[in-house]
N, C-alpha and C positions, 0 to 999 in steps of 0.2 A: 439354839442356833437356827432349829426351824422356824421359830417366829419372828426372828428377825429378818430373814429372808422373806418368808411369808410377806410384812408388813413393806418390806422394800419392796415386792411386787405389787403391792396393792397399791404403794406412793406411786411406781414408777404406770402401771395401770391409770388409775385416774390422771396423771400428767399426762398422757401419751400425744394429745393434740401439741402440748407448749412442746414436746418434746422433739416431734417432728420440724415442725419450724423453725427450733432453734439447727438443727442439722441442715435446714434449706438455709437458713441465714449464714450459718460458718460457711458454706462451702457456696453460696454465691459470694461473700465478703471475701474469701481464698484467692478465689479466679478474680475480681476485681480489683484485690491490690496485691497480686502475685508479685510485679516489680518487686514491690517495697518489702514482700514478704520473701522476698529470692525461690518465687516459684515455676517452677514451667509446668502450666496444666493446659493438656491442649482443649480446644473448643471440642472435639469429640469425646472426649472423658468427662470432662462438665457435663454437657449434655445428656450422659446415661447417668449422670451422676441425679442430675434436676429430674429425667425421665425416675427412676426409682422413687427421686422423694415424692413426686407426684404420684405414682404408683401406690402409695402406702399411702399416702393422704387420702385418695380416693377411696382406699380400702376401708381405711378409718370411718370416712365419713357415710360409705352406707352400711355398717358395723351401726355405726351412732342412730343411722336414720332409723333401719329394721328393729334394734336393740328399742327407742322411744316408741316406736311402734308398737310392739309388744305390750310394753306397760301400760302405753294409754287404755290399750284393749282390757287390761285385767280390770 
C-alpha cells in the first residue's frame, strides 16, 4: 500500500504544473457558464479563488526556477 501511494505522489508531483491549470481552467470555465451551469459565484469569491491559483503557480514556478538552478550548478 506504501508504494502505491508512494508512486501516486511521485505522478501527482511531477504533474503538479498540468495540475494547477487544470484547477485555474474549471473554476474560470465555473464562473463563466455559471448560467448554464445553475451557479451563483460571486466576482469576490472568484477572485480569491484566481488570487490562490496564482499564489501557488508562483510558488511552483520559483520551486522550478531554484530547484534547475541547483542542478545546473552540480
Amino acid at each position: 500500500m506504501t508504494g502505491k501511494l508512494k508512486a501516486a505522489w511521485l505522478w501527482c508531483w511531477s504533474h503538479r504544473t498540468k495540475g494547477i491549470g487544470i484547477a485555474g481552467t474549471a473554476a474560470s470555465y465555473a464562473y463563466l457558464n455559471q448560467e448554464k451551469l445553475g451557479l451563483f459565484i460571486p466576482a469576490k469569491s472568484m477572485a480569491h479563488t484566481m488570487m490562490a491559483v496564482g499564489v501557488v503557480t508562483f510558488g511552483v514556478g520559483l520551486y522550478n526556477t531554484f530547484l534547475r538552478r541547483d542542478k545546473d550548478q552540480v
